[in-house]
C-alpha positions in Angstrom: 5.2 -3.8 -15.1 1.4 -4.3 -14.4 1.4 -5.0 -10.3 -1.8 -5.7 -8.2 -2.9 -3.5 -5.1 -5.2 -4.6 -3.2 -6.9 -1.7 -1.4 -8.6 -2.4 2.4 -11.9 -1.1 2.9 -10.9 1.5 5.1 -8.8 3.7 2.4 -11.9 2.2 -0.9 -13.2 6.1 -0.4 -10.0 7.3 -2.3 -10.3 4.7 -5.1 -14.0 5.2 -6.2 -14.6 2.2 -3.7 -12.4 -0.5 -5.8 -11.2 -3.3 -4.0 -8.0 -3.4 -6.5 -6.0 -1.5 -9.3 -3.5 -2.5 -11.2 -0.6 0.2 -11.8 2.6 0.2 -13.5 6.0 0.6 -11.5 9.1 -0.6 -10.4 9.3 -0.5 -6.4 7.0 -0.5 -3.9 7.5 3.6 -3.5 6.8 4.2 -7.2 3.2 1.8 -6.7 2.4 4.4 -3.9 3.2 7.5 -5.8 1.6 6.1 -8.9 -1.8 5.3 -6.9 -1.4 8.5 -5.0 -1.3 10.1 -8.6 -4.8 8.5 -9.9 -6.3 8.6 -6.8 -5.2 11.7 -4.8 -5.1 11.3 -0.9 -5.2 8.3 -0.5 -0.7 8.3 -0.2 -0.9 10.7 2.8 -2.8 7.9 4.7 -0.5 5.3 3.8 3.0 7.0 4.3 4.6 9.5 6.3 5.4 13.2 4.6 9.1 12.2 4.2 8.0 8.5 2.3 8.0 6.5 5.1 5.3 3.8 5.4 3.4 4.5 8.8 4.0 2.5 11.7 0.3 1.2 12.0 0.4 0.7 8.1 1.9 -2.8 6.7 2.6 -3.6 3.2 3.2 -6.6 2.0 4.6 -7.8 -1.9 3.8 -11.3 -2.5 2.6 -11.6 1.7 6.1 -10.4 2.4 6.4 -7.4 4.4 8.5 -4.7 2.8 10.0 -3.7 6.4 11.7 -7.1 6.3 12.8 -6.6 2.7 13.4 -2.7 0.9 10.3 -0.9 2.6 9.7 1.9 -0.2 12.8 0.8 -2.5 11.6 -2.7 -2.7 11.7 -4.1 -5.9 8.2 -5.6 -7.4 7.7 -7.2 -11.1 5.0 -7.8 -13.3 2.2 -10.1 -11.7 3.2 -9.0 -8.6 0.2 -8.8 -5.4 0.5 -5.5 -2.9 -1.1 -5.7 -0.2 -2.3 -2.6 2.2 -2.8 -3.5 5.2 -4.2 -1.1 8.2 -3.2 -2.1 11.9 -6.3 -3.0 14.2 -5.9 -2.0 17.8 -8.2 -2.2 20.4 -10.9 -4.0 22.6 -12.4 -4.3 25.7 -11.0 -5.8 29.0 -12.1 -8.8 30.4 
């Protein structure tokens, strides 16, 4: 099953700068392993050691987050968008 990643700018140094790939997999987890496995690095920034996506990280399948659905085990089919997206903090105070 060919699934969509969309990559944030902040993490295009581990793909050779693509904004996207397209991988072949069967949940969320296996997506991240999978891009991990062509582009080495780039998981250990995106997950936890023990699998778990990082607080400050949010994917989304389709715009849904996978912490409201299967987080890692969550199921994705052909055609199907993930989306990385990196938590912003920060600011000044007024």
């Amino acid at each position: 099953m060919a699934v969509k990643v969309v990559i944030p700018a902040q993490l295009r140094q581990y793909t050779n700068e693509q904004s996207s790939v397209e991988l072949e997999a069967g949940t969320v987890g296996e997506v991240l392993n999978q891009l991990d496995s062509e582009f080495p690095g780039v998981k250990e920034r995106i997950c936890e050691p023990d699998g778990r996506i990082r607080r400050f990280v949010n994917v989304f399948v389709n715009g849904e987050d996978v912490r409201a659905l299967n987080g890692p085990d969550t199921e994705v089919k052909d055609g199907d968008e993930i989306g990385i997206i990196p938590a912003v903090a920060g600011g000044a105070d007024f």
